[in-house]
N, C-alpha and C positions, 0 to 999 in steps of 0.2 A: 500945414501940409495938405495938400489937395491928393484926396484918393479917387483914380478915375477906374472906371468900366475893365476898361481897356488894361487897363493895371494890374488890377484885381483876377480879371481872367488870361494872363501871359500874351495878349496880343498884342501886336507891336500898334500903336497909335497911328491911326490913316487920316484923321485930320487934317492934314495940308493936302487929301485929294477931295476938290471940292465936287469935283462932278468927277465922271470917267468918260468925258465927250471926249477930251485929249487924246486917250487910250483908246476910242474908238478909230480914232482918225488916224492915229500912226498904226494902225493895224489895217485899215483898209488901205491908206499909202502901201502896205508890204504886200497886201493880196495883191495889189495892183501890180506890182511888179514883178508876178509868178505868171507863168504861162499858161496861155486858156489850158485849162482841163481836154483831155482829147475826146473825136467822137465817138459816142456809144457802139461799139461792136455788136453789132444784129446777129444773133446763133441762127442757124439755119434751122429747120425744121427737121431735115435730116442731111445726117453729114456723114462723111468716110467711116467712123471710128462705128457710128451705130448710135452712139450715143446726143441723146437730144432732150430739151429739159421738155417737159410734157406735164401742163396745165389741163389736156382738154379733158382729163380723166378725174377731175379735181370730186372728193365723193367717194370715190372707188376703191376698194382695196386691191392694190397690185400683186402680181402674181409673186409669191418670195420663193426662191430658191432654196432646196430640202439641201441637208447634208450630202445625201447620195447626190443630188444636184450638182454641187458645189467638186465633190470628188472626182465625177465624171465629166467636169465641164459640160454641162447642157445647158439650155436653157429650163425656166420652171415649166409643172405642168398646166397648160393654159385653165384658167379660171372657166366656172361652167359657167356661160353667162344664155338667156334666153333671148330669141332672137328681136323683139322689140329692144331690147335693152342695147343688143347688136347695134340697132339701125339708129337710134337716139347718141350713141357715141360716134357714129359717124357724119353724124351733123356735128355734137358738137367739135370733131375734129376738122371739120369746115370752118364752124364758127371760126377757133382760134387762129389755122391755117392759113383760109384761104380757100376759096374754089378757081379751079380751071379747066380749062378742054384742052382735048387733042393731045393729052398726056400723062401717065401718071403722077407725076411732080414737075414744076416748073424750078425755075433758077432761085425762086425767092422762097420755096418750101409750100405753095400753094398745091394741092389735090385735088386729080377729079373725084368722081365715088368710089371707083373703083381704088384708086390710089390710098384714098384714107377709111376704106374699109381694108386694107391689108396693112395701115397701119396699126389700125385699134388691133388687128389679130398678133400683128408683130409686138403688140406690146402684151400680150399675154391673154386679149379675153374672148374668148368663144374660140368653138373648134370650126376644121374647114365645112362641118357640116352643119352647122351655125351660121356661117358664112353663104352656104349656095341656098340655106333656107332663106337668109335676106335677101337675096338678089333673084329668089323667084318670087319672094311677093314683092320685091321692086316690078317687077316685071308685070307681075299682075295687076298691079296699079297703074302701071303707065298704057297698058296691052285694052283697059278700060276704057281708056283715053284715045287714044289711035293705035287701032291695030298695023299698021306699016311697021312699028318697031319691034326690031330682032333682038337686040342686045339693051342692058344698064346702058351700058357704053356710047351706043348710038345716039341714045335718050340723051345723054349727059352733053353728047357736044354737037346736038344737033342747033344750025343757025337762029340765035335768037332767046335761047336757052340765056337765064338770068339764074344768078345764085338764090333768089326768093323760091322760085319754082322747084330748086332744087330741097332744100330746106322743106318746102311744104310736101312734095313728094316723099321726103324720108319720114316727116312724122305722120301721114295720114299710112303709113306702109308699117310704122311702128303700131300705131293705136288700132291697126286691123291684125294686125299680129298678137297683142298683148292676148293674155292665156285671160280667159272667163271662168 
């Protein structure tokens, strides 16, 4: 009497599969005959409900909602953030975004400054006076450059304006910002 492996530990003997090529290929025959997979659904950047999955704050602790919060439907109270930090999260809300002109959001979830600096506050960080802090030393950094401009805004969609120039404007406006 022949004692095998297979015996000894209660498993049934696979023996007669000498490979599992077989098995490969009557399983890709079945994928084959399921329907393509559908296409990826793009989330907007921001949509009706408010709600939008939000990478560009990746690092951050978000602003949590207190009990009293919670009780009185509010929103939390915004996080104290300094205004380099301000203008560094409005790049990288570009980054993930998108930049555009001539509007605060486009169809695809794209931002001018203006548009994704009042996202980063929508999402809870710095107050509005966080906010006008960033957009005067935006101002003072571009006011360096050619005094004709009036507004962020002007800056942001005047002809010829590229997303690099935008980007290097927010972080040379952050690192003159940053506290000594």
């Amino acid at each position: 009497m022949t004692i095998t492996l297979t015996g000894l530990s209660g498993l049934p003997d696979l023996a007669f599969v000498a490979d599992g090529g077989e098995l490969v290929r009557e399983i890709e025959r079945y994928l084959a005959t399921l329907p393509a997979p559908a296409a990826r659904i793009t989330v907007p950047a921001i949509c009706t409900l408010g709600q939008a999955p939000v990478t560009w704050d990746l690092g951050m602790t978000r602003p949590r909602p207190t009990l009293l919060d919670r009780a009185r439907r509010r929103a939390p109270a915004p996080l104290p953030i300094d205004t380099a930090t301000h203008l560094h999260l409005i790049s990288r809300y570009l980054t993930v975004h998108g930049w555009t002109q001539g509007r605060l959001f486009d169809e695809t979830g794209r931002a001018c400054i203006l548009g994704a600096q009042l996202a980063v506050l929508a999402a809870g960080y710095g107050t509005q006076a966080t906010a006008m802090d960033a957009r005067r030393r935006l101002m003072e950094q571009f006011t360096t450059h050619d005094r004709s401009v009036r507004s962020v805004d002007q800056w942001n969609d005047a002809p010829g304006r590229t997303a690099t120039q935008v980007h290097r404007q927010l972080d040379i406006a952050a690192t003159r910002a940053t506290p000594r």
